[in-house]
N, C-alpha and C positions, 0 to 999 in steps of 0.2 A: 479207774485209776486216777490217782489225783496229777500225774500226771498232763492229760487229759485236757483236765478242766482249766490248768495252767496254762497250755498250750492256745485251748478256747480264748480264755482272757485276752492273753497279750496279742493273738493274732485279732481280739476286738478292736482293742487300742490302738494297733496301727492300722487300723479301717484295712484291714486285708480283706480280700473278694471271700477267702477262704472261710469256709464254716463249718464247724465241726457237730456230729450228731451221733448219740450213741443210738446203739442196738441192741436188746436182749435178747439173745440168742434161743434160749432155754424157752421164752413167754412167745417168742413168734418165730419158730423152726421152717415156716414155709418162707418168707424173706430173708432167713439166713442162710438159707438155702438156695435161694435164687439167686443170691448175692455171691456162695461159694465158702461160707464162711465156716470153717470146720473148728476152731480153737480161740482161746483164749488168750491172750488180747489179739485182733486182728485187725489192720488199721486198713480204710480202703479208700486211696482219691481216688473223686472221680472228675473230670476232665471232659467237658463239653457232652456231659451224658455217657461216657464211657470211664469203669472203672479202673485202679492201677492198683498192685497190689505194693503197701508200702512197703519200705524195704530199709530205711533207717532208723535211727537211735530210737530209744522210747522216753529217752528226757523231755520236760516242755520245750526247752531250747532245741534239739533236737527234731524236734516234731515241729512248729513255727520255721525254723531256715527251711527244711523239705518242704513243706504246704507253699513257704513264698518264692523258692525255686522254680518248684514243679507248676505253680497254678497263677501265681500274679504275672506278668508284663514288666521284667526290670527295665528294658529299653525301649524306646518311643525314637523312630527317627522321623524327621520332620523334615521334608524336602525342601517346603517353598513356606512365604509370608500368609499364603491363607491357611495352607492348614498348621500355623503357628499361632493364627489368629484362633481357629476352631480349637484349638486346643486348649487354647488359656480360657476359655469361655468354658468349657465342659470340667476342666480342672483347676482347683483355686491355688494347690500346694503343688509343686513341684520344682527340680534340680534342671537346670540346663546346662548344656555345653556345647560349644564348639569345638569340632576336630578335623584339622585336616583329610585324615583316614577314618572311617568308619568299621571296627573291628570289634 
């Protein structure tokens, strides 16, 4: 689905962890099988080695905001001065803030 390939791109572009991989169902029945996958289209994150069955839109946009929900890290908190130091060091781009409450 071109879809899909949409979804692929742009979640490239914003360096998301997320990676997408198709399957043919039909050419290799024993990993679509182990996998669970009975129909067409089936979309499946998987999450520290465990799968999730997706369950939102099939737009690229659609698909991109679920993959960066479910699998990227939107919040970093940062207690103290070293590990603000470790961070700017492992990370080139990122948003900071300061908040009274942490919610």
């Amino acid at each position: 689905m071109p879809q899909f390939a949409e979804a692929t791109t742009k979640l490239k572009e914003l360096r998301s962890h997320v990676m997408m991989a198709k399957l043919d169902a039909e050419r290799y029945p024993t990993a679509a099988s182990t996998l669970g996958i009975k129909g067409f289209p089936t979309l499946l994150l998987f999450v520290n080695g465990t799968s999730q069955v997706y369950t939102g839109g099939f737009s690229g946009e659609d698909i991109v905001i679920s993959a960066k929900e479910r699998a990227d890290v939107p919040v970093i908190k940062i207690s103290s001065s070293v590990e603000a130091e470790n961070f700017q060091k492992k990370y080139h781009l990122f948003v900071l803030g300061l908040f009274d409450k942490f919610e």
